[in-house]
mmJSON file of the N, C-alpha and C atoms, coordinates in Angstrom:
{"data_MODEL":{"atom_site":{
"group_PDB":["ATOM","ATOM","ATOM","ATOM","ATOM","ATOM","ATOM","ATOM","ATOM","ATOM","ATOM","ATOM","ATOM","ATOM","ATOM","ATOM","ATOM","ATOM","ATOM","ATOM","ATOM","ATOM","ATOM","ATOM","ATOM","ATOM","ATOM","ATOM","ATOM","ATOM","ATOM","ATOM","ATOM","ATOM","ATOM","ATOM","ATOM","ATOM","ATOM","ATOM","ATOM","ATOM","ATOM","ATOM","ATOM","ATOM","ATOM","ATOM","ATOM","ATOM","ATOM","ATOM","ATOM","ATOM","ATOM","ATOM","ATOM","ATOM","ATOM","ATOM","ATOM","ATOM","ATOM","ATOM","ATOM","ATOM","ATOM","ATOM","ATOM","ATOM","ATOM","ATOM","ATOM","ATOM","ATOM","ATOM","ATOM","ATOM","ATOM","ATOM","ATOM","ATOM","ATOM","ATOM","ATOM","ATOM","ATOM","ATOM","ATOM","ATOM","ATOM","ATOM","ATOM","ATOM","ATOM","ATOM","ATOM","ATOM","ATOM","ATOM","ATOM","ATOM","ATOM","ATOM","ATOM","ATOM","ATOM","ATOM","ATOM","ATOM","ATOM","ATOM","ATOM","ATOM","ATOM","ATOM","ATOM","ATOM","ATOM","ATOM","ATOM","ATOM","ATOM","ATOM","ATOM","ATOM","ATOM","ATOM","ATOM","ATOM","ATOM","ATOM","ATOM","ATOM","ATOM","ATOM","ATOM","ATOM","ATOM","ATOM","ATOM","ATOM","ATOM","ATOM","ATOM","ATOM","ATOM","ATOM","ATOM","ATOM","ATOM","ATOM","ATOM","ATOM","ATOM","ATOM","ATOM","ATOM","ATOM","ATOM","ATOM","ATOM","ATOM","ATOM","ATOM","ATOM","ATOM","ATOM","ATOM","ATOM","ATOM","ATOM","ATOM","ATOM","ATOM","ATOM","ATOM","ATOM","ATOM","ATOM","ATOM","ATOM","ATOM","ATOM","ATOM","ATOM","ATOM","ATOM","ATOM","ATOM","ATOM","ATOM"],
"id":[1,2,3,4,5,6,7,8,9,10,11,12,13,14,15,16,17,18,19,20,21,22,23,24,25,26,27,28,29,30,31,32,33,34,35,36,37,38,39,40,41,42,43,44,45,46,47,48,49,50,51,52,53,54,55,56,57,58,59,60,61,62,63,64,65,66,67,68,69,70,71,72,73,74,75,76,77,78,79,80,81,82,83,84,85,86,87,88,89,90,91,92,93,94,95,96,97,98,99,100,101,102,103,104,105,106,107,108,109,110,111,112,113,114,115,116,117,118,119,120,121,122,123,124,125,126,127,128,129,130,131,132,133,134,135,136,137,138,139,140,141,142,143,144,145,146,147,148,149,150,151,152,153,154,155,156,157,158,159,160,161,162,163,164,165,166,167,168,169,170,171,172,173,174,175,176,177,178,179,180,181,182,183,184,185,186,187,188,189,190,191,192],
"type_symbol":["N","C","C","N","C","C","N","C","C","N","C","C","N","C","C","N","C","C","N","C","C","N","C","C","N","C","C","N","C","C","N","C","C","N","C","C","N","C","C","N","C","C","N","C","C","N","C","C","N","C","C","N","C","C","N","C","C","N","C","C","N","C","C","N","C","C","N","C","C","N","C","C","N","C","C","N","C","C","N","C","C","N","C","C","N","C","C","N","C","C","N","C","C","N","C","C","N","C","C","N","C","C","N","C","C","N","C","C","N","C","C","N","C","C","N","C","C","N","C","C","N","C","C","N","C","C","N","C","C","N","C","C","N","C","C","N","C","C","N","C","C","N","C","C","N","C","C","N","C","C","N","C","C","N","C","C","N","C","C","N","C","C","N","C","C","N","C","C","N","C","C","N","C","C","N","C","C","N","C","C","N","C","C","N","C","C","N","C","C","N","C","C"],
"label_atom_id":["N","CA","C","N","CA","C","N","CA","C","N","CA","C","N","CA","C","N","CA","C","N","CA","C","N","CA","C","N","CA","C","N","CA","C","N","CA","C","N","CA","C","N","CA","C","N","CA","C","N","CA","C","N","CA","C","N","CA","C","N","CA","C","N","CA","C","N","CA","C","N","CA","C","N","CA","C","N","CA","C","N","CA","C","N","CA","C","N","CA","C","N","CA","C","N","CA","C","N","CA","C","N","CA","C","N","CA","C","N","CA","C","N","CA","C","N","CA","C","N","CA","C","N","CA","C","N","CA","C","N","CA","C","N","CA","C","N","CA","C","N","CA","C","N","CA","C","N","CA","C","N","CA","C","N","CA","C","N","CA","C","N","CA","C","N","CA","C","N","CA","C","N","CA","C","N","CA","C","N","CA","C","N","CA","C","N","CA","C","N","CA","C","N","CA","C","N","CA","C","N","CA","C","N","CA","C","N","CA","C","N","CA","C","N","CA","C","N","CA","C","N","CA","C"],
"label_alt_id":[null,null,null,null,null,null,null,null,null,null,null,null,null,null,null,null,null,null,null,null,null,null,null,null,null,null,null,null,null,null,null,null,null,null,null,null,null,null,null,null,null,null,null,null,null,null,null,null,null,null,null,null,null,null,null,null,null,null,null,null,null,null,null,null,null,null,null,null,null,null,null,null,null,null,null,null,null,null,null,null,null,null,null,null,null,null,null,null,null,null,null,null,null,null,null,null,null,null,null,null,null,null,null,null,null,null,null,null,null,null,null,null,null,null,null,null,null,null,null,null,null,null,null,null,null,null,null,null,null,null,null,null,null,null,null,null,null,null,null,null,null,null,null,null,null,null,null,null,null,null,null,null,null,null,null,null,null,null,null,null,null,null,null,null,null,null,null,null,null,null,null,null,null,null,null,null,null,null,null,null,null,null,null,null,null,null,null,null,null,null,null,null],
"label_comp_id":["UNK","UNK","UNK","UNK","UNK","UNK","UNK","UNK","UNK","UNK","UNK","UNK","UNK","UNK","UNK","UNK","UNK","UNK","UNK","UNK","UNK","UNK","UNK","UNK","UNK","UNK","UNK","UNK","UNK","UNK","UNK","UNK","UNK","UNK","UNK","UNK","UNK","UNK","UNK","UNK","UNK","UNK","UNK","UNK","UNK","UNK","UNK","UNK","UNK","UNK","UNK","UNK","UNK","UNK","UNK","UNK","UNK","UNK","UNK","UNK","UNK","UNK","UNK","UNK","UNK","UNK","UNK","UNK","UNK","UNK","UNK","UNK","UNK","UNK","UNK","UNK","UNK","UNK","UNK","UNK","UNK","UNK","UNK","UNK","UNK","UNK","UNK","UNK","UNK","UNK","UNK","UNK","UNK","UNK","UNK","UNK","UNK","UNK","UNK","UNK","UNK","UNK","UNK","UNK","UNK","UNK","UNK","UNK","UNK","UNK","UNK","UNK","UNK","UNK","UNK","UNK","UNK","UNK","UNK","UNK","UNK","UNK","UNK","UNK","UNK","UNK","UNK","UNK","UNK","UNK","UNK","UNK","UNK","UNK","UNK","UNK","UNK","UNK","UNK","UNK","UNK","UNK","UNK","UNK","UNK","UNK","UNK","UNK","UNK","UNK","UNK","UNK","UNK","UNK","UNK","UNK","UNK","UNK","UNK","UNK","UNK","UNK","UNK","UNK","UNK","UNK","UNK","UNK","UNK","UNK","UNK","UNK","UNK","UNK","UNK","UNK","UNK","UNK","UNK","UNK","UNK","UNK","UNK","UNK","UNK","UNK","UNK","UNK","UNK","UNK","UNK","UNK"],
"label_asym_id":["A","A","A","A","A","A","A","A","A","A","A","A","A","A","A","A","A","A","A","A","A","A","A","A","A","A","A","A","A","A","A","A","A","A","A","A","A","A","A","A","A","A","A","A","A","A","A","A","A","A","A","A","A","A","A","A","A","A","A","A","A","A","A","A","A","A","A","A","A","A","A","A","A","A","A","A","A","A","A","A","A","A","A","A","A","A","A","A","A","A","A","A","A","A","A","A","A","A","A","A","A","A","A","A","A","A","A","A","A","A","A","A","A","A","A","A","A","A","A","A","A","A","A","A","A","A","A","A","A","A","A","A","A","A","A","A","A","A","A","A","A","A","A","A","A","A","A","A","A","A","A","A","A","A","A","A","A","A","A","A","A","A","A","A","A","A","A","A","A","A","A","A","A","A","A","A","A","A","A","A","A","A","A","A","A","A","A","A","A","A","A","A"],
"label_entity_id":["1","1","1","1","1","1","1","1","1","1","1","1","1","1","1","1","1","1","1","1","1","1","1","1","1","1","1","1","1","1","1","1","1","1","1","1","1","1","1","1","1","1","1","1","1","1","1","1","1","1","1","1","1","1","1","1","1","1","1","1","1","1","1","1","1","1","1","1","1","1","1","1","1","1","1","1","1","1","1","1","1","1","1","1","1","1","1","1","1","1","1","1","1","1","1","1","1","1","1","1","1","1","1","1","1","1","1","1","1","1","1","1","1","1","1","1","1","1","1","1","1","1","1","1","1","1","1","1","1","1","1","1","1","1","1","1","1","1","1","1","1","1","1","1","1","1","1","1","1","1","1","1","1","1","1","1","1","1","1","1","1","1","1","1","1","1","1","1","1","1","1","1","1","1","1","1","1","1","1","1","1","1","1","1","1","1","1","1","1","1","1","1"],
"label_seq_id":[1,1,1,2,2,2,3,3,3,4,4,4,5,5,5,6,6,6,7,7,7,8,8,8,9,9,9,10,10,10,11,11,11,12,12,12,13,13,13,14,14,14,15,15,15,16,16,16,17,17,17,18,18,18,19,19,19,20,20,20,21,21,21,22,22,22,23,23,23,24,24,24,25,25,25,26,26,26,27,27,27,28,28,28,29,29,29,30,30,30,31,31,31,32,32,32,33,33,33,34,34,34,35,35,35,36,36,36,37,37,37,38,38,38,39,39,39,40,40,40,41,41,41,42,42,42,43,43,43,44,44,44,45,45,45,46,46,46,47,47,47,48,48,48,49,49,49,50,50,50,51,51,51,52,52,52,53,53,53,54,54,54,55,55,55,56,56,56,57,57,57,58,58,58,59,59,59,60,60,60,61,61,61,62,62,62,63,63,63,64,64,64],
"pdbx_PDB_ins_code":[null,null,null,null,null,null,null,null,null,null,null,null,null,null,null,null,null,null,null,null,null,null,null,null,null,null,null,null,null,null,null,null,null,null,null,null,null,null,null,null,null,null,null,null,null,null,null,null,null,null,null,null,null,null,null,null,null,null,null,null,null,null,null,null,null,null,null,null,null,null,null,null,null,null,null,null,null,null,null,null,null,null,null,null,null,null,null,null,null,null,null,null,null,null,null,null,null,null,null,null,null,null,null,null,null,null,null,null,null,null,null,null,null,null,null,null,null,null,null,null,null,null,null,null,null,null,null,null,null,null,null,null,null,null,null,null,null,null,null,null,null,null,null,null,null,null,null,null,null,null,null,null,null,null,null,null,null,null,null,null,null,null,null,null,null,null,null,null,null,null,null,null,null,null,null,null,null,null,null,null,null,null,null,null,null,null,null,null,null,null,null,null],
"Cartn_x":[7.631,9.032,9.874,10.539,11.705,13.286,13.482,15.312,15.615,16.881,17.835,19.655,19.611,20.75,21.618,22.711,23.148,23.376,23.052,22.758,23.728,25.092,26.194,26.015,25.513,25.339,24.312,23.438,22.211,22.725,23.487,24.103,25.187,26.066,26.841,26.306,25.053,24.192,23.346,23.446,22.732,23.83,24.716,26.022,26.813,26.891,26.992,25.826,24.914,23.996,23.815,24.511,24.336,25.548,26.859,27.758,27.685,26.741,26.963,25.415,24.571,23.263,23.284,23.467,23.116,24.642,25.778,26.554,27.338,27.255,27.645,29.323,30.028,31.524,32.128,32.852,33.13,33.58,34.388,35.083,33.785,32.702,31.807,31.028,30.982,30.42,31.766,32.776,34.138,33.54,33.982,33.557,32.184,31.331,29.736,30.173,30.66,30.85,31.943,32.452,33.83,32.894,32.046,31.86,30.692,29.812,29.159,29.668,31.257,31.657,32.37,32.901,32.884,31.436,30.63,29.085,28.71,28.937,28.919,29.582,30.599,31.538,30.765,30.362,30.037,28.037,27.65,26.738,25.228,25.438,24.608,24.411,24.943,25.075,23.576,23.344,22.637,20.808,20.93,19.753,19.591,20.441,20.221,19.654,20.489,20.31,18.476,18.202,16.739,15.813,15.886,15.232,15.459,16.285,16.476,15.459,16.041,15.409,13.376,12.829,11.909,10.936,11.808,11.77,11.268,11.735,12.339,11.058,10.848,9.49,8.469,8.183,6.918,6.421,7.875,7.125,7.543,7.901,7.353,5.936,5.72,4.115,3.14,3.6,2.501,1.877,0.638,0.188,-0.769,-1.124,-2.013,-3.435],
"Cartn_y":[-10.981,-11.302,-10.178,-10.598,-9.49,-9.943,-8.446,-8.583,-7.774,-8.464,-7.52,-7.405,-5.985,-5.561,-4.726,-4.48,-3.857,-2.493,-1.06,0.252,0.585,0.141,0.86,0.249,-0.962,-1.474,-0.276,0.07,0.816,2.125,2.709,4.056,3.811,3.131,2.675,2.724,2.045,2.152,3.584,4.607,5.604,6.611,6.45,7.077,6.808,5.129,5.128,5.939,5.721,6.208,7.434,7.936,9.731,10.048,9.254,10.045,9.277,8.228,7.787,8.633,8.764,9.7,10.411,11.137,13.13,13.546,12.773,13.933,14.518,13.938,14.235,13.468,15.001,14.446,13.553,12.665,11.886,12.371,13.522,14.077,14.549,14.963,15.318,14.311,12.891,11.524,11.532,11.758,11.659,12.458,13.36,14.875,14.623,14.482,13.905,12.716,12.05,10.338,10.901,11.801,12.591,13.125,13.542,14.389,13.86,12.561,12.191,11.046,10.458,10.519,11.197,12.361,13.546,13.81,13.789,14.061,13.072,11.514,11.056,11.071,11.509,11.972,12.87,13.695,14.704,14.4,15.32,15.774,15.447,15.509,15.806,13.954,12.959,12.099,10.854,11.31,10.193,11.562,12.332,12.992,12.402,12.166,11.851,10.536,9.813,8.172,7.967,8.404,8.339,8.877,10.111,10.475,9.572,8.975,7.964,6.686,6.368,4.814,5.209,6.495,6.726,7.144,7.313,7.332,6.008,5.088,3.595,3.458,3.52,2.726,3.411,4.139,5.426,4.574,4.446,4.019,2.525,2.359,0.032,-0.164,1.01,0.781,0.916,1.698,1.862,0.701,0.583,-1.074,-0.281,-0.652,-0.523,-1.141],
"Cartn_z":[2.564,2.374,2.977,3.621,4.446,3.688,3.149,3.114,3.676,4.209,5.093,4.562,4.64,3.847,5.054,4.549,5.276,5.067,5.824,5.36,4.501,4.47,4.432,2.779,2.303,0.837,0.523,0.918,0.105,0.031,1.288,0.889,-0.075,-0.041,-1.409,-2.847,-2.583,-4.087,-4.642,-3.535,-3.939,-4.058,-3.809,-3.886,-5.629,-5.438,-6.973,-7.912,-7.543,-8.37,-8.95,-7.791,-8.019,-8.806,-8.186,-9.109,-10.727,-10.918,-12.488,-12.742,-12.476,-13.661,-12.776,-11.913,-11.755,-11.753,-12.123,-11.981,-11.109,-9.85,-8.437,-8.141,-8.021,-8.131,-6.98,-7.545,-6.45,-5.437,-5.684,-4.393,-3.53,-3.954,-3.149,-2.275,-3.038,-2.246,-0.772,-1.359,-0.286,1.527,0.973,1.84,2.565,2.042,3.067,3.592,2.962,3.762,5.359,4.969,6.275,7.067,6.73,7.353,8.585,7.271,8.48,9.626,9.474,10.471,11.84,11.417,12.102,12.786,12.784,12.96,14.091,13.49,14.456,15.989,16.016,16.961,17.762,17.833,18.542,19.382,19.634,20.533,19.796,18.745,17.692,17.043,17.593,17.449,17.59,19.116,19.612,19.042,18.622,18.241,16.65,16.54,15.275,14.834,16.244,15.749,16.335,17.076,18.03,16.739,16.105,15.311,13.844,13.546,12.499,13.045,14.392,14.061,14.687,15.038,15.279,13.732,12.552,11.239,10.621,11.011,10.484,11.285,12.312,13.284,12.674,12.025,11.67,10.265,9.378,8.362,8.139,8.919,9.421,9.964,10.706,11.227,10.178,8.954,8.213,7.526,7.227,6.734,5.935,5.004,3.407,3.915],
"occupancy":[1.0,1.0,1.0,1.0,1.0,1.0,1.0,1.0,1.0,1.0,1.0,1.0,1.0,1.0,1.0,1.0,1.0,1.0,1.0,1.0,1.0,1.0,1.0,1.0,1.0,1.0,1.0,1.0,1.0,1.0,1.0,1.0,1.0,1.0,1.0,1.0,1.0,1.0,1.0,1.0,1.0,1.0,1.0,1.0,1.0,1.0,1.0,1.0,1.0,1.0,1.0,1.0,1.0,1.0,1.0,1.0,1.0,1.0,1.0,1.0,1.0,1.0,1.0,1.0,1.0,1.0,1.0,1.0,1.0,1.0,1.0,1.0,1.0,1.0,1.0,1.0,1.0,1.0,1.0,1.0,1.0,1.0,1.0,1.0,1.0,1.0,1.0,1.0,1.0,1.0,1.0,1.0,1.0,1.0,1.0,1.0,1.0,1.0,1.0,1.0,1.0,1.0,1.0,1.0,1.0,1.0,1.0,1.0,1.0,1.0,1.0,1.0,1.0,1.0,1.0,1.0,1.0,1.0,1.0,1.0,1.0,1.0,1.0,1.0,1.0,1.0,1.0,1.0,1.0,1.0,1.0,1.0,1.0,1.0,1.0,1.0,1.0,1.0,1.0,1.0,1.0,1.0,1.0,1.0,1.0,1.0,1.0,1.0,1.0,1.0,1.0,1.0,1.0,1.0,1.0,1.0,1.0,1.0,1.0,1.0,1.0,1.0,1.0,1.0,1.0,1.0,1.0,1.0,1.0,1.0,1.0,1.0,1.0,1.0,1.0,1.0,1.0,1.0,1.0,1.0,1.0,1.0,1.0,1.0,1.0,1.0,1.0,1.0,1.0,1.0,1.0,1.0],
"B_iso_or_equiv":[0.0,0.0,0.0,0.0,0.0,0.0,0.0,0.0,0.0,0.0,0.0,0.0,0.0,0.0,0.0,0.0,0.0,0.0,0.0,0.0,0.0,0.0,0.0,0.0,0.0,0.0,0.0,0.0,0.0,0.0,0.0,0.0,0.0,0.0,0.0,0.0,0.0,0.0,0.0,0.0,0.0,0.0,0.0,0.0,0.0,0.0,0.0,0.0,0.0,0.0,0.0,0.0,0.0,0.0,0.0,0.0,0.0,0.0,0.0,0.0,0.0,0.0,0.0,0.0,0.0,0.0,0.0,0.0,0.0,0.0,0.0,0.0,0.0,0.0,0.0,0.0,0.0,0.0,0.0,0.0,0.0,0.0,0.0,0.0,0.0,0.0,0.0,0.0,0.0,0.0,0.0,0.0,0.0,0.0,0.0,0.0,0.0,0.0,0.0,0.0,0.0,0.0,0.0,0.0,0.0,0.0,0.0,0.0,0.0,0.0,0.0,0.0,0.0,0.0,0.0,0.0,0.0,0.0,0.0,0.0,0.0,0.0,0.0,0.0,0.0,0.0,0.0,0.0,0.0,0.0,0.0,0.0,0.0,0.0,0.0,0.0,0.0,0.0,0.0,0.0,0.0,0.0,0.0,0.0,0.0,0.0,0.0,0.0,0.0,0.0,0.0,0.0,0.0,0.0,0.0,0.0,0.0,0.0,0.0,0.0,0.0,0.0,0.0,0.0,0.0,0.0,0.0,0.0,0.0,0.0,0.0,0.0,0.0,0.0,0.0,0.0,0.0,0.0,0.0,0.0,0.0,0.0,0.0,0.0,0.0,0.0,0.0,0.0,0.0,0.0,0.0,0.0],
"pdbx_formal_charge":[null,null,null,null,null,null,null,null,null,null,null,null,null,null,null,null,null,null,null,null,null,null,null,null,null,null,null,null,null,null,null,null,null,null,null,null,null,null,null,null,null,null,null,null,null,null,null,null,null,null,null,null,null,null,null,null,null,null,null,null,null,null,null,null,null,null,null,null,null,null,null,null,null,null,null,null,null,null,null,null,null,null,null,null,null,null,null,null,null,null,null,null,null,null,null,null,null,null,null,null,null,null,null,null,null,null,null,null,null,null,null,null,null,null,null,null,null,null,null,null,null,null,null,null,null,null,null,null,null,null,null,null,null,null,null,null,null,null,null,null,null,null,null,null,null,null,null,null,null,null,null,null,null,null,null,null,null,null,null,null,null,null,null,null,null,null,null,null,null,null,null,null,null,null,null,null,null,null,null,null,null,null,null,null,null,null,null,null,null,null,null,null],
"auth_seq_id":[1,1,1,2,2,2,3,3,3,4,4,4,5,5,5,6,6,6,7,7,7,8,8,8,9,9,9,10,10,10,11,11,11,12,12,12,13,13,13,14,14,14,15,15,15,16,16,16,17,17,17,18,18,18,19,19,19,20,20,20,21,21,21,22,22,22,23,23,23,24,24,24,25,25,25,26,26,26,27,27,27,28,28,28,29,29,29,30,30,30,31,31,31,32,32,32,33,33,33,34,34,34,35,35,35,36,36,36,37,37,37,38,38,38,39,39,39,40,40,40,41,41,41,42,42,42,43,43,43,44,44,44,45,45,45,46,46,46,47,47,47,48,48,48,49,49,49,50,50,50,51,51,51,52,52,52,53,53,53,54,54,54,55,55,55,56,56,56,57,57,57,58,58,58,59,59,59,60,60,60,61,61,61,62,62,62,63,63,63,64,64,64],
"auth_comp_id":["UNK","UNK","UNK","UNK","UNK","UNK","UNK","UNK","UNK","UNK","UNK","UNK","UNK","UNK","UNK","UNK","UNK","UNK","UNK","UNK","UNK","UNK","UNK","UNK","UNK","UNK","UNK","UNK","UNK","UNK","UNK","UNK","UNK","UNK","UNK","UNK","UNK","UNK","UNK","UNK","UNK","UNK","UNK","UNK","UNK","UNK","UNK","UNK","UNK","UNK","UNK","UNK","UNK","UNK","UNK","UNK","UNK","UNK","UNK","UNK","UNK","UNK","UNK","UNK","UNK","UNK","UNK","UNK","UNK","UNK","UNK","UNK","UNK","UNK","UNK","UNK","UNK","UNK","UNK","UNK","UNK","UNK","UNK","UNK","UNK","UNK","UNK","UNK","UNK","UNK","UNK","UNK","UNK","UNK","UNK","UNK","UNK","UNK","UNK","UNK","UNK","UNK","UNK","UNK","UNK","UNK","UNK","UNK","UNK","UNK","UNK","UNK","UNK","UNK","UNK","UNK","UNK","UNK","UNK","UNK","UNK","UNK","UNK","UNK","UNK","UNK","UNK","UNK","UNK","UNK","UNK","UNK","UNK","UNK","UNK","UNK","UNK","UNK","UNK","UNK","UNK","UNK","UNK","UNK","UNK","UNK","UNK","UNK","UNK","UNK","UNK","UNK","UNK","UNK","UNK","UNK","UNK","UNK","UNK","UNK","UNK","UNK","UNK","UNK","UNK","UNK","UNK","UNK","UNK","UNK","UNK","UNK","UNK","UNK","UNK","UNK","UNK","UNK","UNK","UNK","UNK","UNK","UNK","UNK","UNK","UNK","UNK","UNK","UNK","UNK","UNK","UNK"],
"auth_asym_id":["A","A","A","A","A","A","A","A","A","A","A","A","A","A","A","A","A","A","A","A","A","A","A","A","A","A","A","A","A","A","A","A","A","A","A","A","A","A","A","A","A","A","A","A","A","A","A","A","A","A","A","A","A","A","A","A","A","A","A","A","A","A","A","A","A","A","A","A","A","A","A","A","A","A","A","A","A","A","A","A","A","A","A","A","A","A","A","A","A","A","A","A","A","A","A","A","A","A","A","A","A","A","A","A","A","A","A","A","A","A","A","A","A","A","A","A","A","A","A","A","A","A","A","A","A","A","A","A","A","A","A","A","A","A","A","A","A","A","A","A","A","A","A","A","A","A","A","A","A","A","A","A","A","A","A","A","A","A","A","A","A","A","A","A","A","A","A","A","A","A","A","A","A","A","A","A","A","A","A","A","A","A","A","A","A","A","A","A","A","A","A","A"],
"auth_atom_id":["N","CA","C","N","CA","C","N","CA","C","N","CA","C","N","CA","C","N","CA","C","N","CA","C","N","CA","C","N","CA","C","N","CA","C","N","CA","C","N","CA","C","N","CA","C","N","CA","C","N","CA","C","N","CA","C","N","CA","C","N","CA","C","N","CA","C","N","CA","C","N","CA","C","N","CA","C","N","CA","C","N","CA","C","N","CA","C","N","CA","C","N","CA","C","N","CA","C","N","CA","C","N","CA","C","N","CA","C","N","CA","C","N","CA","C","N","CA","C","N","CA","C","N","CA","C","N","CA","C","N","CA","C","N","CA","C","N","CA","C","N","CA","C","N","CA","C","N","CA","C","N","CA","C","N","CA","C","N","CA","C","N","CA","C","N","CA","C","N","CA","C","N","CA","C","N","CA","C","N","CA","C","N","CA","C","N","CA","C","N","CA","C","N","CA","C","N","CA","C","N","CA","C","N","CA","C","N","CA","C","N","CA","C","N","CA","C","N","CA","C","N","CA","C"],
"pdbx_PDB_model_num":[1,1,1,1,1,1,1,1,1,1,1,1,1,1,1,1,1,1,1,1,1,1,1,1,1,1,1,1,1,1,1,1,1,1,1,1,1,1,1,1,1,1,1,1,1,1,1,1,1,1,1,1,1,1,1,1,1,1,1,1,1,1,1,1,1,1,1,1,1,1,1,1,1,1,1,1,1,1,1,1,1,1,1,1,1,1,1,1,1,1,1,1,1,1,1,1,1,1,1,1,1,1,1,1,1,1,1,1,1,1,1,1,1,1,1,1,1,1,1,1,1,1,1,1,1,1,1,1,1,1,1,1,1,1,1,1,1,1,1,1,1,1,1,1,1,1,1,1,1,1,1,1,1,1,1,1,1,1,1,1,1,1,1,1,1,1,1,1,1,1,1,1,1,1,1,1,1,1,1,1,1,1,1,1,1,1,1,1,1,1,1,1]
}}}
């Protein structure tokens, strides 16, 4: 069975998550969410995305 979500729902949900049981101030969910669009902007961008979706392919290949 395959679901498909969209990233921006699952980072939403781990975001809620953190600031309702660990504690993590919202202003601080704010500030990382800024920042990693700032991030994207720059140089540091397309290294990131290659090493993400080479992440995503590493552990899709894995089979039990």
């Amino acid at each position: 069975m395959t679901v498909s979500l969209p990233l921006v729902v699952i980072l939403g949900l781990i975001a809620w998550g953190a600031v309702r049981f660990l504690g993590v101030r919202p202003w601080l969910v704010v500030v990382i969410a800024l920042f990693g669009f700032y991030l994207a902007d720059t140089v540091a961008a397309p290294v990131i995305d290659s090493g993400t979706r080479s992440g995503v392919e590493i552990i899709n290949d894995q089979h039990d």
